[in-house]
KOLDRENDO-912546 format. One record per atom (N, C-alpha, C, O): residue number from 1; residue in three letters; chain; atom name; x, y negated, z negated. Coordinates in nm, 3 decimals, padded with zeros to 5 digits. Each point is the difference from the previous one (the first is absolute). Layout:
REM residues N
     n   res   chain   atom        px        py        pz
   NUM   ala       A     CA         X         Y         Z
...
This chain:
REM residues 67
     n   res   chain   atom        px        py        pz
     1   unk       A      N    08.153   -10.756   -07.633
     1   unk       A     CA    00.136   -00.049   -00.013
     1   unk       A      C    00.013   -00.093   -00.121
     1   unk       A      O    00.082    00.017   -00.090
     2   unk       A      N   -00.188   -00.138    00.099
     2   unk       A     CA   -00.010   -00.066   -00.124
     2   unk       A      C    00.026    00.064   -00.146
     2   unk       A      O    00.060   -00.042   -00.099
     3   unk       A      N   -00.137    00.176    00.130
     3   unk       A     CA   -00.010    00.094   -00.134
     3   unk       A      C    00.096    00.030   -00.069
     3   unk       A      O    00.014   -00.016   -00.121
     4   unk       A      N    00.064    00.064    00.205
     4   unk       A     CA    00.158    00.084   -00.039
     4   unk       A      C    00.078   -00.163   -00.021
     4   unk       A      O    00.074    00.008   -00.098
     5   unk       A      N   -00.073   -00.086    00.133
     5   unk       A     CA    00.091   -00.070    00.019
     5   unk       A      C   -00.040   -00.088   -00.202
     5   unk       A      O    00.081   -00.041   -00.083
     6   unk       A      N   -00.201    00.045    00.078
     6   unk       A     CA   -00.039   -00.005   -00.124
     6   unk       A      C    00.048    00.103   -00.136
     6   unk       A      O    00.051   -00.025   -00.109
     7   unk       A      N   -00.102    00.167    00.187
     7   unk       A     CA    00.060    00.112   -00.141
     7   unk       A      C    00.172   -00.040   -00.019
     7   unk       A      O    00.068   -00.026   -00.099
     8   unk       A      N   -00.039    00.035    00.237
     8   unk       A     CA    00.203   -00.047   -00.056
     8   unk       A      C   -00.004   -00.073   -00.091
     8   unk       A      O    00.036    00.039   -00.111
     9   unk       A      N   -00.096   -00.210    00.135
     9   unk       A     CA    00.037   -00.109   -00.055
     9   unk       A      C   -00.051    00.035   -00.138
     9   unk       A      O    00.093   -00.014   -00.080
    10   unk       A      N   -00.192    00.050    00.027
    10   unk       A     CA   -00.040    00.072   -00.127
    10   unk       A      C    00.094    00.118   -00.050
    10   unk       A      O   -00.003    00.037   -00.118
    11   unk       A      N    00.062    00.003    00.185
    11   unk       A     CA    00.096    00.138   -00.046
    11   unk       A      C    00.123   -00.031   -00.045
    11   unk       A      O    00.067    00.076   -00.070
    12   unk       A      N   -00.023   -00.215    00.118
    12   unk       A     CA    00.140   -00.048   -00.052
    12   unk       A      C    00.009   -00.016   -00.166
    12   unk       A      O   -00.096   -00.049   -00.060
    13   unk       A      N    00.161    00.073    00.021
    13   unk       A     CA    00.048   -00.042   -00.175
    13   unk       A      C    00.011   -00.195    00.029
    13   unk       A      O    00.079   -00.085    00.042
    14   unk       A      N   -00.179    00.096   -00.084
    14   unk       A     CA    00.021   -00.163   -00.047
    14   unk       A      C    00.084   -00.071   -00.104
    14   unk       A      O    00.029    00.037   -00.113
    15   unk       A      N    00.012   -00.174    00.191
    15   unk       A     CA    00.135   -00.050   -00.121
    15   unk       A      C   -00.123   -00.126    00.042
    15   unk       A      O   -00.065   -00.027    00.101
    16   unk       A      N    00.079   -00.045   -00.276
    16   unk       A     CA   -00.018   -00.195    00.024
    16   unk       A      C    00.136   -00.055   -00.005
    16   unk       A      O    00.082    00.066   -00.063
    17   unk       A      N   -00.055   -00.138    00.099
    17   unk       A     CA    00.087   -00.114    00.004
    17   unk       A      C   -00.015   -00.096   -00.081
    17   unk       A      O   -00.107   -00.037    00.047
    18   unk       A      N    00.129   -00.048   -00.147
    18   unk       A     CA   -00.017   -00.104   -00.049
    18   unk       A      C    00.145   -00.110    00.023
    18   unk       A      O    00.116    00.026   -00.031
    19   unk       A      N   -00.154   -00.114    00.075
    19   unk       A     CA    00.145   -00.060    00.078
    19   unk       A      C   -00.087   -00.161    00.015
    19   unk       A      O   -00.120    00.007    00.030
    20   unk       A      N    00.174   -00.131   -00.049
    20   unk       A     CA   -00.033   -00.100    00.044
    20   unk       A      C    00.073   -00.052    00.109
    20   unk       A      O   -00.038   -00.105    00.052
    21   unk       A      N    00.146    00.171   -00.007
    21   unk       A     CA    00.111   -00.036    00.103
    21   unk       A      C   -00.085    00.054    00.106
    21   unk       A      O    00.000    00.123   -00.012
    22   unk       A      N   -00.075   -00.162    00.112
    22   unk       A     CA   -00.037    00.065    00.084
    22   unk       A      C    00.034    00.054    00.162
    22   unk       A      O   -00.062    00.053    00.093
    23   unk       A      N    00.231   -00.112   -00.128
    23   unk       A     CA    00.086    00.098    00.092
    23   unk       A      C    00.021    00.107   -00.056
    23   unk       A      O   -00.059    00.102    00.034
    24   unk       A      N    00.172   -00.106   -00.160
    24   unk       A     CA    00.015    00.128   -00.077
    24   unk       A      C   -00.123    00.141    00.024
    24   unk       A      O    00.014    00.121    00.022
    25   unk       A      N   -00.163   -00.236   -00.043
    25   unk       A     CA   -00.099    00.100   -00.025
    25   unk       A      C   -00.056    00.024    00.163
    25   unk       A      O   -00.098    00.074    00.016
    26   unk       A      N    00.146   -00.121    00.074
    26   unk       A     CA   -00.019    00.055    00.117
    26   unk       A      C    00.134    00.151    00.029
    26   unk       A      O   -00.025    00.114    00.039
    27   unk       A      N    00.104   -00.150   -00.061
    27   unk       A     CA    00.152    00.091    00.028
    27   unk       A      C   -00.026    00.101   -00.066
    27   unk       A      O    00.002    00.105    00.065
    28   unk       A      N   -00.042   -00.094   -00.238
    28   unk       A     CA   -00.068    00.118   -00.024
    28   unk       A      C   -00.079    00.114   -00.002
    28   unk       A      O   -00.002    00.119   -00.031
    29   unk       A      N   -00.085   -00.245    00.098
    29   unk       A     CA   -00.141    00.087    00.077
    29   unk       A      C    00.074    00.086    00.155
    29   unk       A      O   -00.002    00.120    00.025
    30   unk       A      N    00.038   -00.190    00.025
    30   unk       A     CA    00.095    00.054    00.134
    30   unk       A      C    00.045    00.093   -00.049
    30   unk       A      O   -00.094    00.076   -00.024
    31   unk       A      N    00.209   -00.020   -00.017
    31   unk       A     CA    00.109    00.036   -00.085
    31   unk       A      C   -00.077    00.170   -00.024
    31   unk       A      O    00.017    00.110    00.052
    32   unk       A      N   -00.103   -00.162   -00.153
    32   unk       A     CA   -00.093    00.140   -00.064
    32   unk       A      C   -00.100    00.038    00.123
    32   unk       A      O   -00.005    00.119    00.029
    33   unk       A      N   -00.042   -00.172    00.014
    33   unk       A     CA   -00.092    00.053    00.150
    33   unk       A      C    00.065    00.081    00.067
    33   unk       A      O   -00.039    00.115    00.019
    34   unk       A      N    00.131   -00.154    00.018
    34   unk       A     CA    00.122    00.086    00.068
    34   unk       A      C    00.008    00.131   -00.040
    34   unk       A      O    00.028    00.098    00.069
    35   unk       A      N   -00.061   -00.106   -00.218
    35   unk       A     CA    00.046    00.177   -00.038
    35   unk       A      C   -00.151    00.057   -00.059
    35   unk       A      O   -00.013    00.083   -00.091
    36   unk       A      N   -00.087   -00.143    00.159
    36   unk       A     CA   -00.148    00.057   -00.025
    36   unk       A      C   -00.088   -00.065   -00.140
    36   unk       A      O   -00.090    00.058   -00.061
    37   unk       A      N    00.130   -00.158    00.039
    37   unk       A     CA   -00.084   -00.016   -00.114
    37   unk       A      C   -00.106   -00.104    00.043
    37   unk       A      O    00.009   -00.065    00.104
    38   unk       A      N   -00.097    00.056   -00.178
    38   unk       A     CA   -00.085   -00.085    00.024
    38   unk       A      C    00.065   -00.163   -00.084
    38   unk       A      O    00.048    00.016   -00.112
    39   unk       A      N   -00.051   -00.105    00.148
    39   unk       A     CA    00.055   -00.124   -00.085
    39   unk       A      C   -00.123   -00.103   -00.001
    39   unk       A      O   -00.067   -00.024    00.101
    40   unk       A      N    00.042   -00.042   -00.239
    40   unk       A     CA   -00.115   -00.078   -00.027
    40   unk       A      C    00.103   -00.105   -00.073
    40   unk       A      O    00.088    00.015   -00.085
    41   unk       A      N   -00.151   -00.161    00.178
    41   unk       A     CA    00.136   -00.089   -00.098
    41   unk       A      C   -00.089   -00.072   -00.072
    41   unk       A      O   -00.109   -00.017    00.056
    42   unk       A      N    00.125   -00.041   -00.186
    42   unk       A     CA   -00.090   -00.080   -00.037
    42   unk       A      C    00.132   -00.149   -00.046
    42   unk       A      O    00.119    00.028    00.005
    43   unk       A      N   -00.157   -00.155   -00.041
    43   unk       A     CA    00.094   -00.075   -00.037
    43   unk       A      C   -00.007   -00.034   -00.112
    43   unk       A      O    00.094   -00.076   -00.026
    44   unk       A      N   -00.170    00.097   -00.073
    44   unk       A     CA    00.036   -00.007   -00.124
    44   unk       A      C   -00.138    00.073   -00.120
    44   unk       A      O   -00.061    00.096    00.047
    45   unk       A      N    00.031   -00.131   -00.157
    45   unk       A     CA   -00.039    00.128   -00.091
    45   unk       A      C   -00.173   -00.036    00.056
    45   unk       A      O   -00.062    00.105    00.020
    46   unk       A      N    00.005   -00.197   -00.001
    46   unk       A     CA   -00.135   -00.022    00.013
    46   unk       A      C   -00.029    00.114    00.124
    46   unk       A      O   -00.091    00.081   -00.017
    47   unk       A      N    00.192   -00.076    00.173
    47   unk       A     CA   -00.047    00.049    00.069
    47   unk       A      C    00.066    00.158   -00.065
    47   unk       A      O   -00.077    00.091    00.029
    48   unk       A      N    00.147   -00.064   -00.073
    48   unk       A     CA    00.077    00.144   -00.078
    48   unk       A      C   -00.172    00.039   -00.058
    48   unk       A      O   -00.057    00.106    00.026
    49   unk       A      N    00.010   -00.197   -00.091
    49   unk       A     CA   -00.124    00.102   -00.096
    49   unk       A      C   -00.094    00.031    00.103
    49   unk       A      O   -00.038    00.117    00.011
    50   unk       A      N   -00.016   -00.232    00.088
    50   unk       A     CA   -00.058    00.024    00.065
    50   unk       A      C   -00.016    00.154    00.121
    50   unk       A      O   -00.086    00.080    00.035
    51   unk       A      N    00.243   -00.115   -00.006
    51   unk       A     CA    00.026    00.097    00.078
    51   unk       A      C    00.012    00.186   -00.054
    51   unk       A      O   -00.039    00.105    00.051
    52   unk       A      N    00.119   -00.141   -00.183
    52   unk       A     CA   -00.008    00.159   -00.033
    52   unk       A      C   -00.077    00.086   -00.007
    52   unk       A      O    00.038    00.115    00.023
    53   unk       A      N   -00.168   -00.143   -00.057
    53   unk       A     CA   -00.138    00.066   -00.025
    53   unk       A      C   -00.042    00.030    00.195
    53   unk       A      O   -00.058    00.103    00.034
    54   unk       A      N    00.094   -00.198    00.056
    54   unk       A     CA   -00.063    00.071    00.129
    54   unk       A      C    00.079    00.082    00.099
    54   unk       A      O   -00.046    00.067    00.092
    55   unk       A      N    00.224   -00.088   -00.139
    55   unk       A     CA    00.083    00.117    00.042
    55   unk       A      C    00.027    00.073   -00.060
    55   unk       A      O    00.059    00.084    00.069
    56   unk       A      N   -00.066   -00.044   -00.203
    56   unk       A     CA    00.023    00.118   -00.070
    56   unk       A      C    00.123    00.028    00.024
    56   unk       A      O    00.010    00.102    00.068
    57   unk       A      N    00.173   -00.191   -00.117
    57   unk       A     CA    00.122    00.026    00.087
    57   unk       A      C    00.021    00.107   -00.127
    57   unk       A      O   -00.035   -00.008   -00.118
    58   unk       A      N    00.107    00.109    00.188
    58   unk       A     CA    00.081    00.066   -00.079
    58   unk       A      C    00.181   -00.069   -00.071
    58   unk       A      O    00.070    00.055   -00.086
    59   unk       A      N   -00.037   -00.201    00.169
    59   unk       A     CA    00.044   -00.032   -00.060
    59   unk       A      C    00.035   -00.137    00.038
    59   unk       A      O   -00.014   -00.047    00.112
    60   unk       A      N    00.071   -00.028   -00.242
    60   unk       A     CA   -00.063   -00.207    00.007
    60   unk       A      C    00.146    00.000   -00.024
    60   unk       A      O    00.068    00.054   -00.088
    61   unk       A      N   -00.029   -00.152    00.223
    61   unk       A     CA    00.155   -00.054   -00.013
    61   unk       A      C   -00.043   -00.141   -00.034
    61   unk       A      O   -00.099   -00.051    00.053
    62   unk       A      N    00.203   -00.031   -00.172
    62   unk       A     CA   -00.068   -00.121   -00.076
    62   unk       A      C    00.153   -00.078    00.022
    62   unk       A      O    00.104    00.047   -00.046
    63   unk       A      N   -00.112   -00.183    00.132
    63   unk       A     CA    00.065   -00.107   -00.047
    63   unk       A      C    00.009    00.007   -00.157
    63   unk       A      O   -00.109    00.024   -00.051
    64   unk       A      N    00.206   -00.038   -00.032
    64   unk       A     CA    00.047   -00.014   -00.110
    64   unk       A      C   -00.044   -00.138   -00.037
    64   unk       A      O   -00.058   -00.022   -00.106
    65   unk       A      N    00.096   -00.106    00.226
    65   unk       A     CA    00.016   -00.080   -00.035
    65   unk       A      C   -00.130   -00.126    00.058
    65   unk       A      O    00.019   -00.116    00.037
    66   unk       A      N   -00.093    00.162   -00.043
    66   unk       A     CA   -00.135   -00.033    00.079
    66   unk       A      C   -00.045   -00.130   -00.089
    66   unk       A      O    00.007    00.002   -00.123
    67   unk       A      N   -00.055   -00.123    00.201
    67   unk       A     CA   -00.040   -00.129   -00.102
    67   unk       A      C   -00.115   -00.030   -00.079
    67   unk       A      O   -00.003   -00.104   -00.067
């Protein structure tokens, strides 16, 4: 059961999040789960580099306005 429940979570199209609001970046993550994606939030560019290389997202939603 573990197994499968693993291949899904690997099978989703991954999005990162980059958001320091971490309601916003909770509501997003909600929001996109809902319609199957996988959501990885990070809060700003240190955890963005970190993170991109171990989710591989097919696509990085970016606060514009990040400090």
């Amino acid at each position: 059961m573990k197994n499968q429940i693993q291949q899904q979570e690997e099978s989703k199209t991954r999005i990162l999040i980059v958001e320091d609001d971490r309601i916003l970046a909770g509501e997003l993550k909600n929001f996109l789960a809902r319609w199957g994606y996988g959501v990885e939030p990070a809060e700003d560019f240190e955890d963005l580099l970190a993170d991109f290389c171990r989710v591989s997202p097919r696509l990085v939603l970016m606060d514009i306005n990040l400090p």
